[in-house]
N, CA, C and O atoms as a MOPAC input file, in Angstrom:
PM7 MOZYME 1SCF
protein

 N     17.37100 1    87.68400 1   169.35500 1
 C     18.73400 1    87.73800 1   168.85500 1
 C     18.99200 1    86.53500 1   167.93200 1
 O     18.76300 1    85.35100 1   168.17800 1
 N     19.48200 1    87.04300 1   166.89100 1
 C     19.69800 1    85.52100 1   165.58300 1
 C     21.10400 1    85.24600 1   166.26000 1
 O     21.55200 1    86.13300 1   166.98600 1
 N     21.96300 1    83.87700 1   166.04300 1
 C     22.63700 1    83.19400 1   166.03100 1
 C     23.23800 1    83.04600 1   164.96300 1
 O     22.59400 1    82.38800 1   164.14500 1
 N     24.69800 1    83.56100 1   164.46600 1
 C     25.35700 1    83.79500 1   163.20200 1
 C     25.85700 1    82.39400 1   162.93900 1
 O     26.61500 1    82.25500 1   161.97900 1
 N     25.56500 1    81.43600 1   163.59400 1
 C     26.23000 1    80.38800 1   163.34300 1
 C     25.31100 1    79.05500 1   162.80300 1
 O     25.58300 1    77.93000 1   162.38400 1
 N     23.94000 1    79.91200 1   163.08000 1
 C     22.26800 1    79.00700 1   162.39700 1
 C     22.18000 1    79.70200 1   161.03100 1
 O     22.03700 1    80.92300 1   160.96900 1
 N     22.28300 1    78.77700 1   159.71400 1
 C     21.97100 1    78.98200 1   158.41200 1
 C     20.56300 1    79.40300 1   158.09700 1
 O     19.84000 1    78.48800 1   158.49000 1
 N     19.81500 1    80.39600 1   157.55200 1
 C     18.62500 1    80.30000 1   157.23900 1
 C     19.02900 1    79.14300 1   156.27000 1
 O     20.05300 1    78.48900 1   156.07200 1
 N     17.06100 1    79.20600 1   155.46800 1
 C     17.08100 1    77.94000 1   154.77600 1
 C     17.25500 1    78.57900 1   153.35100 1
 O     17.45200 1    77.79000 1   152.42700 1
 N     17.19500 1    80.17600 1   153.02000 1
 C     17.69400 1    80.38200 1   152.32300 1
 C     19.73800 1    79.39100 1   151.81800 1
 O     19.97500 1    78.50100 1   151.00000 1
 N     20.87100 1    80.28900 1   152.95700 1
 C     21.70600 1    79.95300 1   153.22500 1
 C     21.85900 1    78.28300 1   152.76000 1
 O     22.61300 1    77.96700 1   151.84000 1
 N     21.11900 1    77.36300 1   153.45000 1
 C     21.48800 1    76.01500 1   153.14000 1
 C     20.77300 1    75.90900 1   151.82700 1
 O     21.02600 1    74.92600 1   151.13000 1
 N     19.96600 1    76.74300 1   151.42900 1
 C     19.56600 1    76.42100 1   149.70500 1
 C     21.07300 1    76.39500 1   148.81500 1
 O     21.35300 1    75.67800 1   147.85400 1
 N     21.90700 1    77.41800 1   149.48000 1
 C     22.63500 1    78.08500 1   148.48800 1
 C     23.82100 1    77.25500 1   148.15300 1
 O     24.19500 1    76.89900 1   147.03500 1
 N     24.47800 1    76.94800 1   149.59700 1
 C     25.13300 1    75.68800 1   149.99100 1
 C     24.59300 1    74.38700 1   148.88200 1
 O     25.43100 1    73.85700 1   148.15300 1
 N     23.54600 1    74.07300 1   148.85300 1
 C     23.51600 1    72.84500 1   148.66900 1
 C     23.60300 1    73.46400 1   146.59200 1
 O     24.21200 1    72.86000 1   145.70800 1
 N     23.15100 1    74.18300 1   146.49800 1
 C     23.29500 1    74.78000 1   144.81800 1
 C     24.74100 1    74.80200 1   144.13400 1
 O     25.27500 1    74.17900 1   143.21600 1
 N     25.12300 1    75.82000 1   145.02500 1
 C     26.55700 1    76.07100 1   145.32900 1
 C     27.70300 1    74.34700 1   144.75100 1
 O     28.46600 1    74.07700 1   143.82300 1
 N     27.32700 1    73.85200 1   145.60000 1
 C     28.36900 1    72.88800 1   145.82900 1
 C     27.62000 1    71.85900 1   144.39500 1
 O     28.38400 1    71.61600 1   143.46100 1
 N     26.39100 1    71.40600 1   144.33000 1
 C     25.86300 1    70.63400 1   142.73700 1
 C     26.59500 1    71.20200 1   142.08300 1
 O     27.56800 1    70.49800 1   141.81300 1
 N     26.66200 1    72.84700 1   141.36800 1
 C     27.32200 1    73.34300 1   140.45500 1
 C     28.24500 1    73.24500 1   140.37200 1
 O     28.59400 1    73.01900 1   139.21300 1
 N     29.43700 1    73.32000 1   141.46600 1
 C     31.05400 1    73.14800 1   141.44300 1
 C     31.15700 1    71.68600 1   141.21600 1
 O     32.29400 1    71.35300 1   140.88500 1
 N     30.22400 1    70.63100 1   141.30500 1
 C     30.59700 1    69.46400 1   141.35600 1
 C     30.08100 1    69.12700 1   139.41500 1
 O     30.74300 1    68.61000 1   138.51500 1
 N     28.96000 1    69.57400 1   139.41100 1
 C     28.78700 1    68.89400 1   137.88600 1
 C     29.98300 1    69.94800 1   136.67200 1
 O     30.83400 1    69.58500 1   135.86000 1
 N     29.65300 1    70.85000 1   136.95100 1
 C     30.55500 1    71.81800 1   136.07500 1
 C     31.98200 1    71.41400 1   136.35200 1
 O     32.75800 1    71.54400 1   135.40500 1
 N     32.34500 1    71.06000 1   137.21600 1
 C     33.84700 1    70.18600 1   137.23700 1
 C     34.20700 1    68.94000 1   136.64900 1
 O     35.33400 1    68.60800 1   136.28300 1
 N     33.10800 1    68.25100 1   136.58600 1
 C     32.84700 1    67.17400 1   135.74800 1
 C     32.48000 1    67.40000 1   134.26100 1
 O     32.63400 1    66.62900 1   133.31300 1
 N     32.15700 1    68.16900 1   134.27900 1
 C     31.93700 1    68.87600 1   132.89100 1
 C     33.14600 1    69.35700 1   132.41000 1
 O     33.24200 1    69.21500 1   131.19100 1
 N     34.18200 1    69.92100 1   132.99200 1
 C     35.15600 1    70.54600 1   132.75000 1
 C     36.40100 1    69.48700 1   132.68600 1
 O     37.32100 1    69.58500 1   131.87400 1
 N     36.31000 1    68.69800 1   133.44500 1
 C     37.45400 1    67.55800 1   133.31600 1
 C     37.15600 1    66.08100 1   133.03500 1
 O     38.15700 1    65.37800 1   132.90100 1
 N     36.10800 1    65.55400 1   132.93400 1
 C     35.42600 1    64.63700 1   132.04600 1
 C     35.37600 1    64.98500 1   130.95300 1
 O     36.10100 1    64.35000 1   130.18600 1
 N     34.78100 1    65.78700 1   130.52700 1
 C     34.09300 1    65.75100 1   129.01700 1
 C     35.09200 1    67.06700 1   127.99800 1
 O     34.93200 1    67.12400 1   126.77800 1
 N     36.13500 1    68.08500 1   128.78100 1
 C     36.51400 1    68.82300 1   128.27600 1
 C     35.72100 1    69.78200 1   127.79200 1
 O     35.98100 1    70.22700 1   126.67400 1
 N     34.84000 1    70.18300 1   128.37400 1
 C     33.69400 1    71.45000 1   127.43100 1
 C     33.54300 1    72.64100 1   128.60500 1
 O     34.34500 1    72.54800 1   129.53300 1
 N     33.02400 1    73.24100 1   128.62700 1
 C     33.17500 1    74.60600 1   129.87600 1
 C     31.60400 1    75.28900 1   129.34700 1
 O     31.31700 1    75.41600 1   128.15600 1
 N     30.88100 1    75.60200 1   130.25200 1
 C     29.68100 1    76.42700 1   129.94300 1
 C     29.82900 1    77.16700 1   130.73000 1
 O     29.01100 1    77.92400 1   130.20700 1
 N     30.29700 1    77.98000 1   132.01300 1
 C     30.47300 1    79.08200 1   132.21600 1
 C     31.97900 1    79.53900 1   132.43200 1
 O     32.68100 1    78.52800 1   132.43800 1
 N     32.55800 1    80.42200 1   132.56900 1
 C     33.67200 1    81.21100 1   132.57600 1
 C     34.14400 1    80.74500 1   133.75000 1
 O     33.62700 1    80.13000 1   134.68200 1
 N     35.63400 1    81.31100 1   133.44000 1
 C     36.78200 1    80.47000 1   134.67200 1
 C     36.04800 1    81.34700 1   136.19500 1
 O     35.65700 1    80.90500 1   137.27500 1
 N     36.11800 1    82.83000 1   135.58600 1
 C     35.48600 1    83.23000 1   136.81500 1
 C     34.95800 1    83.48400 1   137.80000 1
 O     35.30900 1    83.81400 1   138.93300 1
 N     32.91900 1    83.08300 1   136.64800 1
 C     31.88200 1    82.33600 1   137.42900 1
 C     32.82800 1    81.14100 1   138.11100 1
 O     33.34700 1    81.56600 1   139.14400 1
 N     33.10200 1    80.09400 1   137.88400 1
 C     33.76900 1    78.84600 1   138.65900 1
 C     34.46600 1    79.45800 1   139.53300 1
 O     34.08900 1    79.20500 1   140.67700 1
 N     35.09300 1    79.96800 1   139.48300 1
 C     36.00000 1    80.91900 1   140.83200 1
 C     34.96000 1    81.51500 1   142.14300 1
 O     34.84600 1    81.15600 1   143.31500 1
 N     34.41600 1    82.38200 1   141.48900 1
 C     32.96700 1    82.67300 1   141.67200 1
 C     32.67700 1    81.86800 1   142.96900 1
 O     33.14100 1    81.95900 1   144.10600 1
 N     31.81300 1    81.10400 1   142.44500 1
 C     30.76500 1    79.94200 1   142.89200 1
 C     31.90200 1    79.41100 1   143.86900 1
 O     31.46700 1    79.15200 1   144.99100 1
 N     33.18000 1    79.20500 1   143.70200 1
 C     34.30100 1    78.37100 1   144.18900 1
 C     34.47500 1    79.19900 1   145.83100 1
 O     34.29800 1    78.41600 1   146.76400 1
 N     34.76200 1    80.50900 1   146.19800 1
 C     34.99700 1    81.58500 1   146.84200 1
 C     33.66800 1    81.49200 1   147.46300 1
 O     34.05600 1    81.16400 1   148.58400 1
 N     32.44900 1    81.53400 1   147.56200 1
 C     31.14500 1    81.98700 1   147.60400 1
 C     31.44300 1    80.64300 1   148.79800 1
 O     31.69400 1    80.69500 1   150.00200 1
 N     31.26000 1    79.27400 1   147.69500 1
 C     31.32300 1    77.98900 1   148.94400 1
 C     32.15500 1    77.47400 1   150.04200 1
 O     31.84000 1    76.59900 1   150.84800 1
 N     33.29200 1    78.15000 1   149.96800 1
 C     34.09600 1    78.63900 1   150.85400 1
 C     33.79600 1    79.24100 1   151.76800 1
 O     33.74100 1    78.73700 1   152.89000 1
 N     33.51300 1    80.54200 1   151.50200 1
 C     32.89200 1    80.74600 1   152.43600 1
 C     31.78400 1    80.77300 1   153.44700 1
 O     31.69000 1    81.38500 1   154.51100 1
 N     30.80100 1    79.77300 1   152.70700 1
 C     29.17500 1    79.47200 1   153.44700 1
 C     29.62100 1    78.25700 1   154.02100 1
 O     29.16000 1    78.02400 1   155.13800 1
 N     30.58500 1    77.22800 1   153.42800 1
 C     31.39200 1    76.07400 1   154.40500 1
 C     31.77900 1    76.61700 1   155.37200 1
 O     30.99400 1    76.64600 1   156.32000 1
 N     32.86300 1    77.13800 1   155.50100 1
 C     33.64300 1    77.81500 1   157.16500 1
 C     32.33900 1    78.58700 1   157.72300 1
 O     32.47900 1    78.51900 1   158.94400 1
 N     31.49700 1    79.07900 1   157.53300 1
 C     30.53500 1    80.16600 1   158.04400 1
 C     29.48000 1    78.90600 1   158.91100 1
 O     29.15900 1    79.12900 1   160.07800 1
 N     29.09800 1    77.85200 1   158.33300 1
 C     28.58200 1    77.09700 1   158.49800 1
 C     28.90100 1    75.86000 1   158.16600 1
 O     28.38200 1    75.21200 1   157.25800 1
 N     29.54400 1    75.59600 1   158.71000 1
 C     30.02000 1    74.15700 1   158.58100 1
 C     29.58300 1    72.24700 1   158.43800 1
 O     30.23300 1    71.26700 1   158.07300 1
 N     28.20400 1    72.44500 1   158.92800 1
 C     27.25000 1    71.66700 1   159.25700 1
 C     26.19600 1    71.92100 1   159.09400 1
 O     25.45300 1    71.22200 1   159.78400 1
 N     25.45400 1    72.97400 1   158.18100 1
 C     24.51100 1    73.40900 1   157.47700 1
 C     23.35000 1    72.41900 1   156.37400 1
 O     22.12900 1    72.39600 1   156.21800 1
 N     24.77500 1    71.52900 1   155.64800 1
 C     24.77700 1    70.70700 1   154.42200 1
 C     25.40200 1    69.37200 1   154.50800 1
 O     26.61100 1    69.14300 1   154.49200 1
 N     24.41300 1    68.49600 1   154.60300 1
 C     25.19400 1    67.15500 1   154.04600 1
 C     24.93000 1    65.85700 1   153.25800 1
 O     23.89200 1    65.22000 1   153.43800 1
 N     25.82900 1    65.49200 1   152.43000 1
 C     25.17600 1    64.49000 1   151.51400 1
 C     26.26000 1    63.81000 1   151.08400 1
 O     27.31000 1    64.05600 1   151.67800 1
 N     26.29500 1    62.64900 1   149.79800 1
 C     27.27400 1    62.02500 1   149.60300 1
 C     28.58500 1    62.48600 1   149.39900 1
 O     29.54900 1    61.72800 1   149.50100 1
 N     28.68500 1    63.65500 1   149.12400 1
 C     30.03200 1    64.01900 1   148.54200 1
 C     30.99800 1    65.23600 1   149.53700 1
 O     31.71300 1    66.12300 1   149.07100 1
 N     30.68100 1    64.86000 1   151.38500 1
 C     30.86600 1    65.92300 1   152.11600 1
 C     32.46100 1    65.72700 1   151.85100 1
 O     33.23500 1    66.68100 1   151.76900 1
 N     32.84400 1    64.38000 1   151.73000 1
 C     34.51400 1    64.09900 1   151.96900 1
 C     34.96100 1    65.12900 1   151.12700 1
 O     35.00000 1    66.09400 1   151.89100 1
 N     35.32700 1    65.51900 1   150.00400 1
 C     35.48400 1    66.01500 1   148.95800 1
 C     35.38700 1    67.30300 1   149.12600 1
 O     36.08800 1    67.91500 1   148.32100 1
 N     34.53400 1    68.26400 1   150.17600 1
 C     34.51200 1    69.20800 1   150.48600 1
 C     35.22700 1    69.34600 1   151.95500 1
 O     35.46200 1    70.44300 1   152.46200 1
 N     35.51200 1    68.21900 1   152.51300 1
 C     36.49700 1    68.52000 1   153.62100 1
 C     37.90400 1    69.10400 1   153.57100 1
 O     38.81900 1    68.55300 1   152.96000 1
 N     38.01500 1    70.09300 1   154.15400 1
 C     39.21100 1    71.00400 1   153.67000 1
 C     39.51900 1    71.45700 1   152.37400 1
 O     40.66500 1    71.66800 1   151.97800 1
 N     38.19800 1    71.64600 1   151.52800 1
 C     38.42500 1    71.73300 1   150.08500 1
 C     38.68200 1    73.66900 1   150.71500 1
 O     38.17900 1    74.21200 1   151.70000 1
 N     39.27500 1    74.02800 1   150.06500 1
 C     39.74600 1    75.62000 1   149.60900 1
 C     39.22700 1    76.30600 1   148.72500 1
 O     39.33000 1    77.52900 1   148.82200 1
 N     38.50000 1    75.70900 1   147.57700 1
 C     37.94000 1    75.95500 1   146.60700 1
 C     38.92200 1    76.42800 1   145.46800 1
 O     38.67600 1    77.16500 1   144.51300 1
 N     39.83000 1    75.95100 1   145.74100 1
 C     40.99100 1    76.27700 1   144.32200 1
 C     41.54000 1    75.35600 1   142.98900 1
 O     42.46600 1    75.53500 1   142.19800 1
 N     40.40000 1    74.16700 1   143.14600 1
 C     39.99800 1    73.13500 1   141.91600 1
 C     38.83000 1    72.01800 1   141.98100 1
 O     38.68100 1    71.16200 1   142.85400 1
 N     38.28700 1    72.17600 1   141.19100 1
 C     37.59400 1    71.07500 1   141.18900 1
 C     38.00800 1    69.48800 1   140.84100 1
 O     37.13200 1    68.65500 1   140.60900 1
 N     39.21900 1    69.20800 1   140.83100 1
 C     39.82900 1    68.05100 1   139.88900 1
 C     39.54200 1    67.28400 1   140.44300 1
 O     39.05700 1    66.31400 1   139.85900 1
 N     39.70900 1    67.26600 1   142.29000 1
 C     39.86500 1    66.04300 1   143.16400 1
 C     37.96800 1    65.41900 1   143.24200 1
 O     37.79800 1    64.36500 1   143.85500 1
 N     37.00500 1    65.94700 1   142.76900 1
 C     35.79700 1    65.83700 1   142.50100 1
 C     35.56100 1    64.39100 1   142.13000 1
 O     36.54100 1    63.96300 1   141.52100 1
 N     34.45500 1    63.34000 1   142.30400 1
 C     34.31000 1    62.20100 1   141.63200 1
 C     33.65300 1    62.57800 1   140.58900 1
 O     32.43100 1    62.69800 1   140.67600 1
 N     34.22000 1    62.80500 1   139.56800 1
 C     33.66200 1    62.96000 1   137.59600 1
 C     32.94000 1    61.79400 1   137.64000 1
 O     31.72900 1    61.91400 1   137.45500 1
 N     33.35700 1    60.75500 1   137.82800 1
 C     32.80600 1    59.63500 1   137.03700 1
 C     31.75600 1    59.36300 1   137.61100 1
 O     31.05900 1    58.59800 1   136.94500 1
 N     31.19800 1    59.75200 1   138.87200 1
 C     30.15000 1    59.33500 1   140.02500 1
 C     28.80900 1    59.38100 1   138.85300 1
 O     28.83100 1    60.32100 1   138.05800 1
 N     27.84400 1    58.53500 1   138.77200 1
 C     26.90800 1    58.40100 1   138.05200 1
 C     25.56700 1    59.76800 1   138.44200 1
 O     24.77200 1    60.38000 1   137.72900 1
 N     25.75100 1    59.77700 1   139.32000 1
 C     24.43600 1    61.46900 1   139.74700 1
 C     25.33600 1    62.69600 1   139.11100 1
 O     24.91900 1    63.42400 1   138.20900 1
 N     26.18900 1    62.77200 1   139.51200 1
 C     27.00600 1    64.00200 1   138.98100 1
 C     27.15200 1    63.98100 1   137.54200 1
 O     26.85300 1    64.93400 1   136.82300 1
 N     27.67200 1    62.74800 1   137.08400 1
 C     27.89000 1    62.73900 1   135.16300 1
 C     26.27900 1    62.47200 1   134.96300 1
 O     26.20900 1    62.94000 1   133.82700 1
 N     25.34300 1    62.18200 1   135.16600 1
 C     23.82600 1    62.57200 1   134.49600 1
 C     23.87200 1    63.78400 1   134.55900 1
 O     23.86300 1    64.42900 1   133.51100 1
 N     23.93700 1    64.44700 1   135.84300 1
 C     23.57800 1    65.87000 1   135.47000 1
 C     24.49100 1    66.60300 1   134.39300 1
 O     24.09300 1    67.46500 1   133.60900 1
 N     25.69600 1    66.14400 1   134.48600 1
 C     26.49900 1    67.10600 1   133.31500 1
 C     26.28300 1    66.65500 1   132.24700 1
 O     26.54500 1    67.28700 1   131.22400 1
 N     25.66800 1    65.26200 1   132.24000 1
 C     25.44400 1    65.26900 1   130.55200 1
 C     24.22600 1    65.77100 1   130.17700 1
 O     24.03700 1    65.83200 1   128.96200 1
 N     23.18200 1    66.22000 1   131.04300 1
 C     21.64900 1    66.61700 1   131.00400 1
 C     22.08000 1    68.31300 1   130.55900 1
 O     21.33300 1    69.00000 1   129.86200 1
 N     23.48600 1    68.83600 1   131.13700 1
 C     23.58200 1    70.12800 1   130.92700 1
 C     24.18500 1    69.99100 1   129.65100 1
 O     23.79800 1    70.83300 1   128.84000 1
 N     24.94600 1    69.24700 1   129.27600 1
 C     25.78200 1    69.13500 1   127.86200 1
 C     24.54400 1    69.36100 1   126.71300 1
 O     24.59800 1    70.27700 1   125.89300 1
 N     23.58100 1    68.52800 1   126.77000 1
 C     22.56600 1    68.48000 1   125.81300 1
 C     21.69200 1    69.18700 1   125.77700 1
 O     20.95900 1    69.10400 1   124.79200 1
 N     21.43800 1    70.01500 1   126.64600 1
 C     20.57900 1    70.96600 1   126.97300 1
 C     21.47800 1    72.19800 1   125.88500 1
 O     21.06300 1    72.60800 1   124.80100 1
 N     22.54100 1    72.51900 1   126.44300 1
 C     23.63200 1    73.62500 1   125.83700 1
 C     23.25700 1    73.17300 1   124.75100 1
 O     22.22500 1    73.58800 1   124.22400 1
 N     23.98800 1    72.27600 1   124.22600 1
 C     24.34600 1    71.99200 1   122.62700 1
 C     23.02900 1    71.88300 1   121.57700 1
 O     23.05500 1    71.67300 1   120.36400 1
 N     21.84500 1    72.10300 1   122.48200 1
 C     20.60000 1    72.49100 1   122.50200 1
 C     20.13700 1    73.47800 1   121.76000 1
 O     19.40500 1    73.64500 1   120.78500 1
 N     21.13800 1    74.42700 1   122.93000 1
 C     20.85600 1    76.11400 1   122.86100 1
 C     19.89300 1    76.40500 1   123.80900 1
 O     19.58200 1    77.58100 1   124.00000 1
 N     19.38400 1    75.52300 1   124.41900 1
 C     17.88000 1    75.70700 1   125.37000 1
 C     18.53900 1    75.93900 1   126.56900 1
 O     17.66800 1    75.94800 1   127.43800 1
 N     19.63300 1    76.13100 1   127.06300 1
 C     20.46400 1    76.60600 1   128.19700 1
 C     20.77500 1    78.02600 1   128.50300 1
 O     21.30200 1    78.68600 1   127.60700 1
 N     20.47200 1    78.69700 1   129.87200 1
 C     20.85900 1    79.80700 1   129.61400 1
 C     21.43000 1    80.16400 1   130.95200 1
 O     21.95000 1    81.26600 1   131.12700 1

């Protein structure tokens, strides 16, 4: 009998994807003013981590759990933009895009 409350490692892959993306693409979006995917996708991805948080709550953890404590997924604003891991990666995605080598 599986245990609905044990993440495969799929699951905590997704979690931990999940939440990089809402965090650099938010930084991307309110740092730098530029958007590479649609409000949607962000909604998306936003709804998705929502729900693999409450489903599993303790699945995932790393520097930025505060920030996801009681997050709802209905903005990314309260996000640390300026955090130096998060703005590399959005500027690694900025240049990549403006590239065209992004897809």
């Amino acid at each position: 009998m599986v245990d609905d409350n044990t993440p495969t490692t799929a699951e905590v892959e997704l979690i931990k994807r999940r939440r990089n993306q809402v965090l650099v693409h938010s930084c991307i979006y309110y740092q730098y003013d530029e958007s590479y995917i649609s409000d949607h996708q962000f909604d998306a991805w936003c709804i998705e981590l929502v729900e693999l948080i409450k489903r599993f709550p303790d699945a995932y953890s790393d520097n930025y759990d505060k920030y996801f404590k009681d997050w709802r997924g209905e903005s990314g604003y309260q996000f640390p933009h300026r955090d130096n891991i998060i703005n590399g990666r959005a500027i690694r995605i900025m240049r990549i895009m403006n590239k065209g080598l992004y897809m």
